[in-house]
N, C-alpha and C positions, 0 to 999 in steps of 0.2 A: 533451361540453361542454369548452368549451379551459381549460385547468388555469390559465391566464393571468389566467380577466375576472378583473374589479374585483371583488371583496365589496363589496355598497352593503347590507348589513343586518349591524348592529349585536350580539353578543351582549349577553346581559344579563351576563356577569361583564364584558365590554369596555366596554360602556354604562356602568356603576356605577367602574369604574377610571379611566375618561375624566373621569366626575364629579368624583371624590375628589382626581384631577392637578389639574381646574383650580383648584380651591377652595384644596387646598393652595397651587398657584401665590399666590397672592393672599394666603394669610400670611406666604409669603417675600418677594415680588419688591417689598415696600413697605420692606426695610430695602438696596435697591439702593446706595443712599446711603451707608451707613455700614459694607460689606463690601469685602473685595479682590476684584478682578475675578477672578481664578482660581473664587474661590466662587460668583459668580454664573453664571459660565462653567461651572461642572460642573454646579450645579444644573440649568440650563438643560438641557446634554446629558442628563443621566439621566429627568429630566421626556421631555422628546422619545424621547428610544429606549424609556420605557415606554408613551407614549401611543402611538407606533409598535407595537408588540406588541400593545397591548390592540386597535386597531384591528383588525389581522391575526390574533389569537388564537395570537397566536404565544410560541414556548417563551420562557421567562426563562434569561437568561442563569448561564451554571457561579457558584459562593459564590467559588469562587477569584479571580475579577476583583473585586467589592465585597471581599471581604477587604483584596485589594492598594487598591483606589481606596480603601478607611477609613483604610488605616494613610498614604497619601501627605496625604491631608488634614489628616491629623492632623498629621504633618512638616510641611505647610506653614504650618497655623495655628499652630505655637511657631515657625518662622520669620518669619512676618510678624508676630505679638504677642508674640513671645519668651515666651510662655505660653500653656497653651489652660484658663487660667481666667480670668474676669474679665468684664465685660461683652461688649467686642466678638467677644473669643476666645470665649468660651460661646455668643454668638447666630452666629458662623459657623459654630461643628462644629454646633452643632444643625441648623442649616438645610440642610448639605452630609449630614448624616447619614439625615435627614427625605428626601433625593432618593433616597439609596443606598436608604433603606428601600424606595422606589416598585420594585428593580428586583426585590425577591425576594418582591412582593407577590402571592400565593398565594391564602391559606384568610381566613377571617373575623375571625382572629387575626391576624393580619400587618394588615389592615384596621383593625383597634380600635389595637393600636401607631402607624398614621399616623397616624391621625387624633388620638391624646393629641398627639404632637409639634404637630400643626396646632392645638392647642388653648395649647401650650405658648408657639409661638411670634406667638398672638395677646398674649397679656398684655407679650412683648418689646415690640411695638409702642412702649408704651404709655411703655416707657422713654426715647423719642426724642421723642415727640410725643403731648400731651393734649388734640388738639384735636377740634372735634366732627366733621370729616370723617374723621380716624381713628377715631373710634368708632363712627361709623356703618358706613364701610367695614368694621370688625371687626365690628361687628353681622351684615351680612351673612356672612361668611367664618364665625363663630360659628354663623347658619343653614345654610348650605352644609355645615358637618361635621358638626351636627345630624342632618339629611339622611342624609347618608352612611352616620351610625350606623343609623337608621330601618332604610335599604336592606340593610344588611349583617344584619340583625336578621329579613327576610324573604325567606330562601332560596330558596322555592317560587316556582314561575309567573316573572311579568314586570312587576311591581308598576310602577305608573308615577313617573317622579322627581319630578312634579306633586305624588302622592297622598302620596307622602313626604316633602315638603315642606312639605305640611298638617299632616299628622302631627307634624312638630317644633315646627311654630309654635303648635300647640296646648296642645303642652309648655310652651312658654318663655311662653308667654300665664297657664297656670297658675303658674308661678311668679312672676310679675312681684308680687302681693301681698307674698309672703313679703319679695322682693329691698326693694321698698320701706321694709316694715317695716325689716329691718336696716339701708338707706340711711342710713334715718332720726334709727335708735334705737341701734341698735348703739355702745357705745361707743368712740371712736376718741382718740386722743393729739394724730394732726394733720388733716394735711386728706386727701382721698380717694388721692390721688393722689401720697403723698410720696415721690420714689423718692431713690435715691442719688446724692451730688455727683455721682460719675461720669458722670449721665445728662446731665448738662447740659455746652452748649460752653463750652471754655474761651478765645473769645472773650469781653469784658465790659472795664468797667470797673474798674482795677488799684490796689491804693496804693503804684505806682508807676510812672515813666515815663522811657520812651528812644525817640528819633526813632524816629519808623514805625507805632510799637501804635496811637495814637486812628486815623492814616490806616488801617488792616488793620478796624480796628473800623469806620468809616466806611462799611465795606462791607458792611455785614453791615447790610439791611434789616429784620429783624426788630425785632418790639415789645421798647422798653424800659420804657414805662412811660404810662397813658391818664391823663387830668388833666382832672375836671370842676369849672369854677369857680362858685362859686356867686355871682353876681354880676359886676362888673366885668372884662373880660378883659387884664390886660396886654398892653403893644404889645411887637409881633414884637422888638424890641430888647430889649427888658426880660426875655427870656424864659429867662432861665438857672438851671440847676437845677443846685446845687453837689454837686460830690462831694469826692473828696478830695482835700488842700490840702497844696502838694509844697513842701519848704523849704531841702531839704537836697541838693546837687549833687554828683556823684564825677567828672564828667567824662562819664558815659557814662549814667548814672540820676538821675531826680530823686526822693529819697525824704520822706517825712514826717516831721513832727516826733516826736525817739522820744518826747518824753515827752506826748503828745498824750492817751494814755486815763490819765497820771497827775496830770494838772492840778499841774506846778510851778510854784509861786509866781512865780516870773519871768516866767513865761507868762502868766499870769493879765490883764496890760496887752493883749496882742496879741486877749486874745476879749473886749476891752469891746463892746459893743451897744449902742446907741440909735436904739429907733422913730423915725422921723417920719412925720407924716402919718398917714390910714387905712389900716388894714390890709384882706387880702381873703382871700375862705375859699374854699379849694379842697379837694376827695377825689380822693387818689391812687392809681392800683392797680400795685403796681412790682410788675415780673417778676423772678424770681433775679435779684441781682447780683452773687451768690460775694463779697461785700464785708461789713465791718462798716461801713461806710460809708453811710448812706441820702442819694440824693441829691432834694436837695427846691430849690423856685423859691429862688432867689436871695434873701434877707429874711426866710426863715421863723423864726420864734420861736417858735412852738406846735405841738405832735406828738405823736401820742396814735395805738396800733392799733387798727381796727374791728374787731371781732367776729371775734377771731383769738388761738391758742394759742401758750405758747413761743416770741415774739417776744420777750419783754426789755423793760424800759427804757429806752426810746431818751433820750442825754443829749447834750447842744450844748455844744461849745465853738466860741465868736463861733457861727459862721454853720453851725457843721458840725456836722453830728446823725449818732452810731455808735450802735451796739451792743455788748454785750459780748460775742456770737455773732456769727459770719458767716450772712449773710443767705442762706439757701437755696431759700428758697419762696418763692411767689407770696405779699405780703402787700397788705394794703388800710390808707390812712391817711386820718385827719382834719389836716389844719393849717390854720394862718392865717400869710400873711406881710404883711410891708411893701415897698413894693415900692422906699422912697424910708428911706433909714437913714443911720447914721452907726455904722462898727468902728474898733478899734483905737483905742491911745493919741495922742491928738492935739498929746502934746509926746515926747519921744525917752524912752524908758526903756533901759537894758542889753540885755536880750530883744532889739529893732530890731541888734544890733550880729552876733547870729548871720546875720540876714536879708542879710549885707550880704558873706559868706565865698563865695570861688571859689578851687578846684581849683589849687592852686599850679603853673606852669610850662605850666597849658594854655591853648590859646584866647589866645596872644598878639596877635595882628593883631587879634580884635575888641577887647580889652582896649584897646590903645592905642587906636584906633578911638574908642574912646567918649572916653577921656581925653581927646583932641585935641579933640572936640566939644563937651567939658566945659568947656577953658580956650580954647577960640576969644575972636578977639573978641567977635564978635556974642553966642558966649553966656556971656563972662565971666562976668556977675552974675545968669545965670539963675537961677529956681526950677525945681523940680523940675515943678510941671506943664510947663514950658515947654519943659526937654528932654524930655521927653516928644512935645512938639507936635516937636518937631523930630525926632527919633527915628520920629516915623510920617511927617512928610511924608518922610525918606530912604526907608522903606518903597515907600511912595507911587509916587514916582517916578524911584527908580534898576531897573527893568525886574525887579522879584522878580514869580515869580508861584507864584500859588494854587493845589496838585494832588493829588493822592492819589495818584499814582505820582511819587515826587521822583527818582527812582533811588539808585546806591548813595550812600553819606555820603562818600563819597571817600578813596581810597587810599596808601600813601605809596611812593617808587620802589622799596624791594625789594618790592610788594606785600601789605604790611602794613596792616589796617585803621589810617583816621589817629586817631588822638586826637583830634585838636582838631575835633570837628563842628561845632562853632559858626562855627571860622571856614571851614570850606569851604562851609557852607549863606552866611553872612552875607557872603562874597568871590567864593565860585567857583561853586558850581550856581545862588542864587539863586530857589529853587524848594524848594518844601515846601509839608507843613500846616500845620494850624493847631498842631500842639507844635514843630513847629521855628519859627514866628514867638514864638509865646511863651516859650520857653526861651532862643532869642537874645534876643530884647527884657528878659527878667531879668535874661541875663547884661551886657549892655549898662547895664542901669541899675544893675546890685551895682558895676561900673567904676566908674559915676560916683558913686560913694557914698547913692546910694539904695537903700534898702533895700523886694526886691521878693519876690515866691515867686511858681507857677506854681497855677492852678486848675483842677480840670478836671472835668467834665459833659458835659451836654448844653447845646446851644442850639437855639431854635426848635422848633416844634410841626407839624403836621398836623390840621385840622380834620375830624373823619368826619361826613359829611353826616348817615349813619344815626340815629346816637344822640347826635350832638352832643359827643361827648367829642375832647377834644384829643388826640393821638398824637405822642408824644415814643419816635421809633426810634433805636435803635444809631447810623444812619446822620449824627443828628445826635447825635455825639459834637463833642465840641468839648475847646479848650484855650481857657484865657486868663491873664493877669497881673493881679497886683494891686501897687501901687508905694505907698509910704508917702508922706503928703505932710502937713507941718507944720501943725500950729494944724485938719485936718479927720481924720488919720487913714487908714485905707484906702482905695484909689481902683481902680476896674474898670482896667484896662485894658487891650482885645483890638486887637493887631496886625493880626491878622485883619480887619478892619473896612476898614483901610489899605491892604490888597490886593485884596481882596472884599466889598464892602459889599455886594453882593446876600445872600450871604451869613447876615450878620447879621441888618441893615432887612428882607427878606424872607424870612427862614431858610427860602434854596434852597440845602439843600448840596449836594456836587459831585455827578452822578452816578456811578457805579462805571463803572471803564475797561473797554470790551469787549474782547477779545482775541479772534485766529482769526476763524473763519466767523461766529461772534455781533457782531464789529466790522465784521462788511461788509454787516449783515446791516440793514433798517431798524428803527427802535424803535420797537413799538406804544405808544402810551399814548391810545386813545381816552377820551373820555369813559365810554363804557360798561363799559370795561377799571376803571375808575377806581371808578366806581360798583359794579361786580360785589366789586372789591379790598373797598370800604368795608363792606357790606353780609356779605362774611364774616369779615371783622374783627369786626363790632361782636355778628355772631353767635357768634364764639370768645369774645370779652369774656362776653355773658352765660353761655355757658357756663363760662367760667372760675371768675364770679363762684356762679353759684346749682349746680354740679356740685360741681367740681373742689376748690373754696375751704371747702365746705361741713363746719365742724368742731365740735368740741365744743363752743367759746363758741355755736356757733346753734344745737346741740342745746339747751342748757339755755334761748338766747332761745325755743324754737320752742315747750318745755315752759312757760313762764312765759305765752307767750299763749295755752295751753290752760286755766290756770288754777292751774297750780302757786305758789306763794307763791316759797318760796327753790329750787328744783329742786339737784341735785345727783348723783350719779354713781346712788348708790343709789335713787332715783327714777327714772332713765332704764333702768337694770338691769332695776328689777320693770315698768315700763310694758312695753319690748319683752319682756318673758319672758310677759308677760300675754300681749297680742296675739298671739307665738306662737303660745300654747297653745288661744288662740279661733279662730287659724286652724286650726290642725290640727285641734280640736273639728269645725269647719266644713268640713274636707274628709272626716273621717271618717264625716260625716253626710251631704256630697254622694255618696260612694261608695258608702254606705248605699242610698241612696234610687235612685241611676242602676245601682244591681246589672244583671246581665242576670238578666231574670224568664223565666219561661215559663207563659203563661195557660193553666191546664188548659184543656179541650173539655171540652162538657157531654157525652162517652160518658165522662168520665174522671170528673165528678162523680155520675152514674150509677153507674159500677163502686165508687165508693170508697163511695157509700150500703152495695152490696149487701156488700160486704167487710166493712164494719164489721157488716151484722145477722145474716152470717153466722158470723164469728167470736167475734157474741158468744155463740153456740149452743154454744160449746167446739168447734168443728172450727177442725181446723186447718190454715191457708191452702195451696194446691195447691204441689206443688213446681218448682221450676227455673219458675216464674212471676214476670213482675213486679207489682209492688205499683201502684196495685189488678187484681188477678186478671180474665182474660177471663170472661164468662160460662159459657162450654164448660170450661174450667177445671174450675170449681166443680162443674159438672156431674159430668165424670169424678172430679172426689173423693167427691162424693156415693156415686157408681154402686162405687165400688173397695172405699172404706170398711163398705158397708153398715148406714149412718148414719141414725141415728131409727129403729130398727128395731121398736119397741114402737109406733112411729107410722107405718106407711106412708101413710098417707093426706098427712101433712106431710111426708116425703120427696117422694112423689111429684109433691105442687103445686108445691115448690120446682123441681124439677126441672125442670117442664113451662111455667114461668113462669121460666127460666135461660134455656130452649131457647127460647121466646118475644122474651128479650133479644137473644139471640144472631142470630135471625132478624131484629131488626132492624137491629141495627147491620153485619152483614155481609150479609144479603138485598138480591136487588134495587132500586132507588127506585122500586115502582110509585106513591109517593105522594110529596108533600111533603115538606121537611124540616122543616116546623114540626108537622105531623102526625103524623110520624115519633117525633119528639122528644118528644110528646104524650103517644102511647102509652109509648114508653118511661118517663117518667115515674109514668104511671100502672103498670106492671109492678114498676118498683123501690119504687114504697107497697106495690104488694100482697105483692111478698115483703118486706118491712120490716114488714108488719102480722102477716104470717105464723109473724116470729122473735116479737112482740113477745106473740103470744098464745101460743106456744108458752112462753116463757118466766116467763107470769103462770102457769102451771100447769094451762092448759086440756087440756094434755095432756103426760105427763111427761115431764121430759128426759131425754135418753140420759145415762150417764156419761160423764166428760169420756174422750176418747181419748188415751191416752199416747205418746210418740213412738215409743216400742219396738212397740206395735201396728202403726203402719203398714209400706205394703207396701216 
């Protein structure tokens, strides 16, 4: 045969190694994402040159090459992380480590080691993403090394990966009670899935800003926040959700009020509030926002957390609701807003005169700029709504436009970032977002002695067909202005509007710019694209809500609709300690009952008759026999011993009524089995009748035989 063909049959250590690559594959190749290319690069290769080998049953490579490929990984992960501890540095050596392990994989021990790390680096997952297609997908990859252990667990034969597969799932089927109970009951601090800052992007909402961040963030399509109204739906315009309120300008940063969580007296005019009109109720569920900041509809006055721990007291000043914690979780609220109000002092206080400060020596050309439009004729004796009105018709219609890529902020001749960005966005590019319209239009109105600050949130919604809830993404980040205005106080005002009213009126914000092969490429968005999008959305939301969210406050709700009065830690304690212990009661008792039994055969309740009426004669049981003793057995102890000897007559019946047994259980079937069994029945009475008369004293008993007697 040619040393050449193909191998087209599989070993079982090759079959079971092939298994275990791909499975592993599938707990690594989902953090692609979040790795340097060199790591996925090597994993890659050592998967393939083992799955190569296992194919071929071919030798594993000398310790001396994984020695050298561990320690260069290692060099490289404290060159790219300048550490190899930490989130991403720890989930690359492990994964780079997890391949190396594949190359020296040997004995059934080297097996149990890949498979903990595949175990290991399912739970990483979880640090990037909690959604329910991660959990499934690890559910399986969980089955898969389940599996694997199964396999490794039965050496012999050629077990099928079907039959081991079954095998685990019958496992994890019996656990699923126990998992519940703890789900349920176990006590926890937060919520299921609290992991560390680190785990989340530092993308988000800032309390603070510099041209470019809300545009970087605008990109970034992920949920920030679902919003079901109960009742009336505010229109697309109205639909602004305030975050944090920027007042303070360095030239290059707009930062907050410091004394914002101190409530100085001074201050105290800038956060007057006055309802008008109805209010409407909405439940919100915000995703991280790394902020103490919560950003809620524009007019909210009431806020309160739903069935959630270590949240704090959330407290307003005017329109803006903090914390005294930065916001790390997923939390869920109640409010009511107005969607029609009246802020701030509606005649000048001191406080308005901070509002009204810019950056000495920078930003000349718009400064004058405004001053000249200040003392124009036409708007000699304007009010401030008015330059206003005129400040957006220039918007309007001196050619600025509306982008997410503005480019750089403009340079100065030796190369030097410029300072002044106000005036190269409001003179020379003429192009930005929405914080360069609203950071010039502040700076614009501080010129003209109006006193303004900078807001920033979100604007606009997304309706999910699914569940009806509103969808407020990253994407719609937004900026806007707010400008003081005599005898009414505070006033919106978004530049934005001015250049993009689609924008606003239909909150379509930009799309993200394609770049490369993606920009040449055409944009799906069918209908069905759209629907499939909404439909797992609204399935992450329930899971978010009834999994992942699931904390202590709804332990105790969950105990209080069982019937508990006031529940409390120590109730939840002895309930899951009880129900443990009725489950294990309950498996110990299933174990019990599914034992493997083995039903005697009636020659086995036959011999154990004659065993017991034999030994209760005082002889004693034949040797190197099992329990219960053949008939011929017996026989020959009889015949050795010379037992009953004062009786031959009951020696010799038994005897001839043993050999009687014997003939039938090992003689040929000239009869039936149920005849068979007939007889024998009646043979084991008549030597039972035999012990029983001997023993009443119809003839005497021998003495008992000592062990030293026998032969």
């Amino acid at each position: 045969m040619n040393q050449r063909a193909i191998k087209t049959t599989l070993s079982r250590e090759g079959r079971d190694t092939l298994w275990l690559l791909g499975v592993l594959a599938l707990s690594i190749y989902p953090h692609a994402g979040h790795m340097p290319w060199w790591c996925i690069g090597g994993v890659t290769v050592a998967l393939v040159w083992r799955g190569y080998l296992a194919a071929r049953d071919g030798a594993l490579p000398p310790r001396w090459i994984l020695l050298v490929a561990m320690l260069a990984s290692m060099a490289l992960t404290f060159l790219t992380f300048r550490s190899i501890f930490g989130r991403e540095a720890g989930i690359t050596l492990v994964s780079v480590l997890a391949g190396l392990k594949t190359l020296e994989l040997r004995a059934r021990r080297d097996a149990f080691v890949v498979t903990s790390l595949g175990f290991f680096l399912i739970l990483t997952q979880f640090l990037y993403s909690q959604s329910i297609f991660t959990a499934l997908l690890m559910s399986c990859v969980f089955w898969g090394l389940l599996t694997s252990l199964v396999l490794a667990q039965r050496p012999l034969y050629r077990p099928s990966i079907w039959s081991a597969m079954k095998a685990s799932g019958r496992t994890v089927l019996m656990g699923i009670p126990t998992m519940l109970v703890l789900y349920l009951l176990f006590p926890r601090l937060g919520p299921l899935w609290a992991v560390p800052a680190d785990a989340q992007s530092s993308i988000g909402l800032s309390d603070h800003l510099s041209l470019g961040h809300v545009a970087e963030l605008a990109q970034d399509d992920s949920i920030a926040m679902r919003i079901r109204f109960d009742g009336p739906v505010p229109k697309p315009a109205q639909r602004y959700f305030r975050g944090p309120v920027l007042e303070l300008f360095d030239g290059r940063q707009w930062l907050p009020r410091p004394q914002l969580h101190h409530g100085a007296p001074d201050d105290a005019s800038l956060d007057e509030v006055q309802p008008v009109g109805e209010p409407l109720s909405y439940e919100m569920t915000l995703e991280a926002p790394r902020l103490t900041t919560i950003p809620v509809l524009d007019g909210t006055l009431e806020l309160k957390a739903t069935a959630l721990d270590n949240v704090g007291t959330p407290q307003r000043q005017g329109l803006q609701w903090t914390l005294p914690t930065t916001l790390n979780e997923r939390t869920q609220w109640q409010a009511r807003a107005w969607p029609q109000f009246r802020s701030g002092p509606p005649l000048p206080t001191p406080a308005l005169t901070r509002l009204l400060q810019l950056p000495p020596g920078l930003n000349p050309r718009t400064i004058h700029w405004a001053q000249e439009l200040q003392q124009s004729v036409e708007h000699g004796q304007a009010n401030s709504a008015q330059l206003v009105e005129a400040v957006m018709h220039h918007i309007a219609t001196q050619g600025y436009t509306y982008t997410l890529s503005p480019g750089d902020t403009g340079l100065r001749p030796d190369g030097q970032p410029d300072p002044n960005l106000i005036d190269h966005f409001w003179f020379d590019s003429k192009a930005g977002f929405c914080e360069h319209f609203a950071t010039a239009f502040v700076v614009v109105m501080r010129a003209m002695n109006i006193p303004a600050r900078v807001v920033t949130g979100y604007q606009g919604t997304d309706r999910n067909n699914i569940d009806g809830l509103y969808v407020v993404r990253n994407s719609n980040a937004h900026a806007w202005a707010e400008y003081w205005r005599a005898g009414v106080g505070w006033v919106r005002a978004d530049p934005t509007a001015a250049v993009a009213p689609d924008r606003i009126e239909l909150n379509r914000p930009l799309p993200r710019p394609r770049e490369g092969l993606a920009g040449s490429l055409p944009q799906l968005d069918s209908p069905l694209l759209r629907q499939a999008r909404a439909l797992i959305e609204a399935s992450n939301h329930r899971w978010n809500i009834w999994v992942l969210e699931y904390s202590r406050g709804r332990q105790l709700e969950l105990l209080q609709s069982w019937g508990w009065q006031s529940p409390d830690w120590v109730a939840l304690i002895r309930l899951c300690a009880t129900l443990m212990a009725s489950l294990s009661a309950a498996g110990i008792v299933w174990l019990w009952l599914t034992r493997p039994r083995q039903t005697p055969s009636q020659w086995h309740r036959h011999l154990q008759r004659v065993d017991r009426a034999l030994v209760s004669l005082g002889i004693p049981p034949p040797d190197n026999s099992p329990r219960p003793a053949p008939a011929m057995s017996w026989h020959q102890r009889l015949t050795q011993l010379d037992l009953l000897q004062d009786d031959g007559a009951v020696r010799q019946a038994l005897q001839e009524r043993l050999n009687a047994l014997d003939a039938l259980q090992y003689g040929p079937a000239t009869e039936s089995t149920r005849s068979i069994q007939k007889q024998a029945r009646l043979v084991v009475a008549q030597i039972e009748q035999t012990a029983r008369q001997f023993r009443r004293g119809k003839a005497r008993p021998p003495s008992k035989v000592r062990q030293t007697d026998l032969p």
